[in-house]
C-alpha positions in Angstrom: 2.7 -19.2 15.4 3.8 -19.1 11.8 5.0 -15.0 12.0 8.3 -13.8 11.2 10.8 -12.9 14.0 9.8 -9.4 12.9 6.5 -9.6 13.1 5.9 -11.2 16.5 8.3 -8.4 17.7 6.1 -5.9 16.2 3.1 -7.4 17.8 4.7 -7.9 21.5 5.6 -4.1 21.1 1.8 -2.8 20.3 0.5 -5.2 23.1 3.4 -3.4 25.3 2.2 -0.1 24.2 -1.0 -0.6 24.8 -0.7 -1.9 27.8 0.7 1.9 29.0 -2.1 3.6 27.6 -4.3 4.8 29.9 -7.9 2.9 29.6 -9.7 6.3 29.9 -8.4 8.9 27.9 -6.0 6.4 25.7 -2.9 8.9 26.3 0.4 7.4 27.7 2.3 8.9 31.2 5.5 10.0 29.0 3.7 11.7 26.8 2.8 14.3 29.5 6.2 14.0 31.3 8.6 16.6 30.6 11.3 14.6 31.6 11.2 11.4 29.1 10.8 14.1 26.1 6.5 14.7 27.0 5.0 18.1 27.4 2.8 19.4 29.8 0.5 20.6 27.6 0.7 18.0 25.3 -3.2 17.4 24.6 -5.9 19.8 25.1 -9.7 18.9 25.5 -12.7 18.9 23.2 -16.5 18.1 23.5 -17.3 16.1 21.0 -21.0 14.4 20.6 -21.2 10.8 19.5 -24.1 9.3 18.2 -24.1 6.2 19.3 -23.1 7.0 22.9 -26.1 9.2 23.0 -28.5 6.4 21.7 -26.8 4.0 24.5 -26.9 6.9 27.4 -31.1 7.1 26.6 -31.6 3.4 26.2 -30.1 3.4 30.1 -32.0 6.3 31.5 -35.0 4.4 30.1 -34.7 1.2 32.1 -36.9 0.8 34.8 -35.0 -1.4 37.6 -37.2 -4.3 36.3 -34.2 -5.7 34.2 -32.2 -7.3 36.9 -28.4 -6.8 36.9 -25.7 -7.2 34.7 -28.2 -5.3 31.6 -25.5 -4.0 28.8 -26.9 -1.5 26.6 -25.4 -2.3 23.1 -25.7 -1.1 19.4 -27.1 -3.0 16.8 -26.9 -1.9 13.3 -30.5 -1.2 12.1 -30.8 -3.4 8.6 -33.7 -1.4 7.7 -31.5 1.9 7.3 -28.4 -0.6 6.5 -30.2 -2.1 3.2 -31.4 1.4 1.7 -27.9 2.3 1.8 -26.9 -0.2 -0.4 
């Protein structure tokens, strides 16, 4: 790679940091641990709807079983609505 010594580090360090986030809630153990400068309390919860997980949650309750395995419900960006916004 053509990066600088400084921006390779930077990169190794986001992959690092990344890699200690959990893959659920995206938070990282030492930000809940008092002990490495954390707090209990340091997040609280909130509902929040999204759209497109709502869409993708329907499209799955509407399969029928006659799919076979491995089906992925995924969003495609309608063009119709997509070219009467521009």
């Amino acid at each position: 790679m053509s990066w600088s010594d400084d921006d390779r580090d930077k990169a190794i360090w986001h992959h690092i940091r990344q890699r200690q986030e959990c893959g659920a809630c995206g938070t990282r153990e030492e930000e809940w641990d008092e002990s490495k400068g954390g707090h209990r309390y340091a997040y609280v919860a909130e509902p929040r709807r999204c759209r497109g997980c709502e869409m993708k949650e329907a499209a799955r309750e509407s399969l029928d079983g006659t799919e076979g395995r491995g089906v992925h419900i995924v969003l495609i960006r309608n063009e119709e609505v997509a070219s009467a916004d521009a």
